[in-house]
C-alpha positions as a printed Julia matrix, in Angstrom:
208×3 Matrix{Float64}:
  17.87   -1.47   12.44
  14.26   -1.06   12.84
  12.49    1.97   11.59
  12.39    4.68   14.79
  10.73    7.62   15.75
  13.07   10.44   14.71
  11.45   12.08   12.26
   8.17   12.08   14.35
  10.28   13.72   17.01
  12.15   16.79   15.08
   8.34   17.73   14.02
   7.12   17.63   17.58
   9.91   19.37   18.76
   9.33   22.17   16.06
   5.54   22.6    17.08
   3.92   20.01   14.82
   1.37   18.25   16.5
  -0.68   15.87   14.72
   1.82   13.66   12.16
   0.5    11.19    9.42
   2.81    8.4     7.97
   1.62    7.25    4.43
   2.56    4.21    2.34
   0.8     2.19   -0.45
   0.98   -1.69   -0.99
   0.25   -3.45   -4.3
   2.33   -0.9    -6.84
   4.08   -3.61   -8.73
   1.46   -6.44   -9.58
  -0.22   -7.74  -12.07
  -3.9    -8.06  -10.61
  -5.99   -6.47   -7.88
  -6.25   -2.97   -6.11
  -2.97   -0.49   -5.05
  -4.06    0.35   -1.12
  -2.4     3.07    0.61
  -3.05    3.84    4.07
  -2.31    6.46    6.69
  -1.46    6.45   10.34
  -1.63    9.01   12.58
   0.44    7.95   15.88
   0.4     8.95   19.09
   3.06   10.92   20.09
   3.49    8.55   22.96
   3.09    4.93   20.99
   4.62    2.27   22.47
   4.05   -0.05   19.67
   6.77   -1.81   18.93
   7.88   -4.49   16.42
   7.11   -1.88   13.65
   8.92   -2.11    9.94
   8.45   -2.65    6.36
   5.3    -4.75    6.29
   7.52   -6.96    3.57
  10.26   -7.7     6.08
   7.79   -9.37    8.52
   5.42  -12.81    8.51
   1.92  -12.8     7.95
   1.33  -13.56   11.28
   3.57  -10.46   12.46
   1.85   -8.06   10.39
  -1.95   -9.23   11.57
  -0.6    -9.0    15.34
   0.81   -5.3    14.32
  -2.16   -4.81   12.08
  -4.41   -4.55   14.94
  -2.31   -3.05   17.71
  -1.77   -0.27   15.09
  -5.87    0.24   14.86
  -6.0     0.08   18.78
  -3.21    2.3    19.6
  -3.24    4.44   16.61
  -5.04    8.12   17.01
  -6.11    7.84   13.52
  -5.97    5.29   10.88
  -7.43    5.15    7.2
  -7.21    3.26    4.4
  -8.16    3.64    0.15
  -8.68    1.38   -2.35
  -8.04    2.13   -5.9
  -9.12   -0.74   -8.59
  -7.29   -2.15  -11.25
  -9.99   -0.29  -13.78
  -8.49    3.11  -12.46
  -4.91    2.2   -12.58
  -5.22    1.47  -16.17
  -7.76    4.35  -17.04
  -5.02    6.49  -15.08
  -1.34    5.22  -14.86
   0.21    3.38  -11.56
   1.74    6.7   -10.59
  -1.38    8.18  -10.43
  -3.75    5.86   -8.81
  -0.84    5.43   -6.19
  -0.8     9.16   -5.51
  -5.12    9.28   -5.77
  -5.41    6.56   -2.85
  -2.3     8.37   -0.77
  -4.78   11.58   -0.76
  -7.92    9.46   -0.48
  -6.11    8.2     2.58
  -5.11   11.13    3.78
  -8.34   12.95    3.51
 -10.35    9.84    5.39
  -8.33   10.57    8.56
 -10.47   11.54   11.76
  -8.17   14.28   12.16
  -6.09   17.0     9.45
  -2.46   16.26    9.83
  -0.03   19.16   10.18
   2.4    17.15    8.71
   2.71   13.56    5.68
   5.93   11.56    5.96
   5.51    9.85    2.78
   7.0     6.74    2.14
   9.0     7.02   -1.34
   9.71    9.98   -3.94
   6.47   11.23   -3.8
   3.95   14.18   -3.23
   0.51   14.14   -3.11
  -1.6    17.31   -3.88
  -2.21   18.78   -0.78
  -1.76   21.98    0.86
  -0.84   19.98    3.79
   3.75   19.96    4.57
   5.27   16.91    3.18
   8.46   14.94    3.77
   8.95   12.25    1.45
  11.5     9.34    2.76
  13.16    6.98    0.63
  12.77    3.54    2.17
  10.36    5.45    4.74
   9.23    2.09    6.02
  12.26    1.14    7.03
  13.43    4.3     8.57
  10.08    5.79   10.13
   8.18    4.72   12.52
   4.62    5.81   10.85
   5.46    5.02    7.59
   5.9     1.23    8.78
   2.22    1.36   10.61
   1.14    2.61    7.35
   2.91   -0.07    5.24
   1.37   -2.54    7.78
  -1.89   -1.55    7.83
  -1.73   -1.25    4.31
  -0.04   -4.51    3.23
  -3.09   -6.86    5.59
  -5.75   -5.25    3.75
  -4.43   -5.79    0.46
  -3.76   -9.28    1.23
  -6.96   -9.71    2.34
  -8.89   -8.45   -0.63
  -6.67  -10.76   -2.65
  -7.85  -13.54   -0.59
 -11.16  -12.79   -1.48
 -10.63  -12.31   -4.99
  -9.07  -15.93   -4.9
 -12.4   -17.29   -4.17
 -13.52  -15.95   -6.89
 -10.57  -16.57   -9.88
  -8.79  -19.27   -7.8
  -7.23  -20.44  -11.05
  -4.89  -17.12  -10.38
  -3.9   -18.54   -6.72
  -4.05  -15.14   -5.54
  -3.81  -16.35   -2.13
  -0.47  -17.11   -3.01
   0.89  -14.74   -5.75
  -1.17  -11.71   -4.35
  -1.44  -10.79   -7.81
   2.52  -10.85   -8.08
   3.88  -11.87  -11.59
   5.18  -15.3    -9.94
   6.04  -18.13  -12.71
   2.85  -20.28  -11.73
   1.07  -16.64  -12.15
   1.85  -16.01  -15.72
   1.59  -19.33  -16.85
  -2.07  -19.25  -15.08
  -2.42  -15.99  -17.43
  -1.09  -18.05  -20.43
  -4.0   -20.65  -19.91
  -6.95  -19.01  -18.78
  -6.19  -15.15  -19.92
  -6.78  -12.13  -17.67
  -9.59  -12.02  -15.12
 -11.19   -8.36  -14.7
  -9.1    -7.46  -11.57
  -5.66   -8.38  -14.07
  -4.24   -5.16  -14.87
  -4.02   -4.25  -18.76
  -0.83   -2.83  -19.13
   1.28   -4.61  -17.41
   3.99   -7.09  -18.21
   2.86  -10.81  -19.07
  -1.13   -9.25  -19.27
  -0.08   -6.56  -21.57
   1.71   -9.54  -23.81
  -1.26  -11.38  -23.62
  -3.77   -8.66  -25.05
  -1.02   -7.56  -27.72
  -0.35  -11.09  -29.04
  -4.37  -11.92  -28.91
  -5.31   -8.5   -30.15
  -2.48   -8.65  -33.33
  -1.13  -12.09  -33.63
   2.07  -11.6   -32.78
């Protein structure tokens, strides 16, 4: 089943008025930014077709994508680079571009659904959800909104290291994405420590 509105509604019932749904895209690559986003809905959205930005097409998530910005009473997004993931852990950058996120919003939220087992901190009440983007209905605007501008910067940063075929890969650690890492070595968006570009630097650095 698609994600629903159920946890938006227990909150509205209980007083809560203005509700964000947050979610990140781009934990697990190799290369390129982690973007989180948050999404403030209206408590009478209509917007429908919403899930786990992974479970629809590209051309699903751009038609969302801007619905979401129309309809939305708030939406913002942050950008964290692959310099401050390694300077600071995946964890960590993840949680600094959730707050960025939430901070950037036209309006304070009462209340963060939270896609994941995670807190941010924030004096502001937070539910995290486990699979939030496939259960709530603002987590899955934020997964959306989050997921197209991810894939967009990786666009861009294919024009400029199309050797990687980010436009592809998205910075994923496909087969035709480590080999490309094999041949050419890291790029400056590749992320240090992880998988087949930490294995790089350690066998270049030490000769293993």
């Amino acid at each position: 089943m698609p994600p629903d509105n159920k946890y938006e509604l227990e909150a509205y019932a209980s007083g809560v008025k203005q509700i964000a749904g947050i979610d990140e895209a781009g934990r697990g690559p190799l290369a390129g930014p982690v973007v989180a986003a948050a999404v403030i809905l209206r408590a009478d959205s209509k917007i429908s077709g919403l899930n786990d930005s992974k479970l629809l097409s590209p051309v699903q998530r751009e038609k969302l994508f801007y619905e979401i910005k129309q309809e939305a009473q708030s939406v913002s997004v942050s950008i964290v680079s692959s310099e401050t993931i390694d300077s600071i852990n995946i964890l960590q950058a993840t949680r600094l571009a959730m707050t960025n996120a939430v901070q950037a919003l036209a309006f304070e939220p009462e209340l963060l659904l939270i896609d994941g087992p995670i807190s941010l901190d924030l004096t502001i009440t937070q539910l995290p959800i486990i699979k939030g983007d496939r259960l709530c209905a603002s987590i899955a605007a934020a997964s959306i909104i989050a997921k197209v501008t991810r894939d967009r910067i990786m666009l861009e940063l294919h024009e400029e290291f199309p050797e990687y075929r980010f436009d592809k890969n998205k910075g994923y650690g496909t087969k035709e994405h480590r080999l490309a890492i094999l041949k050419h070595g890291p790029c400056k968006v590749h992320r240090k420590y992880f998988g087949q570009v930490k294995k790089f630097f350690q066998e270049n650095l030490f000769g293993n």
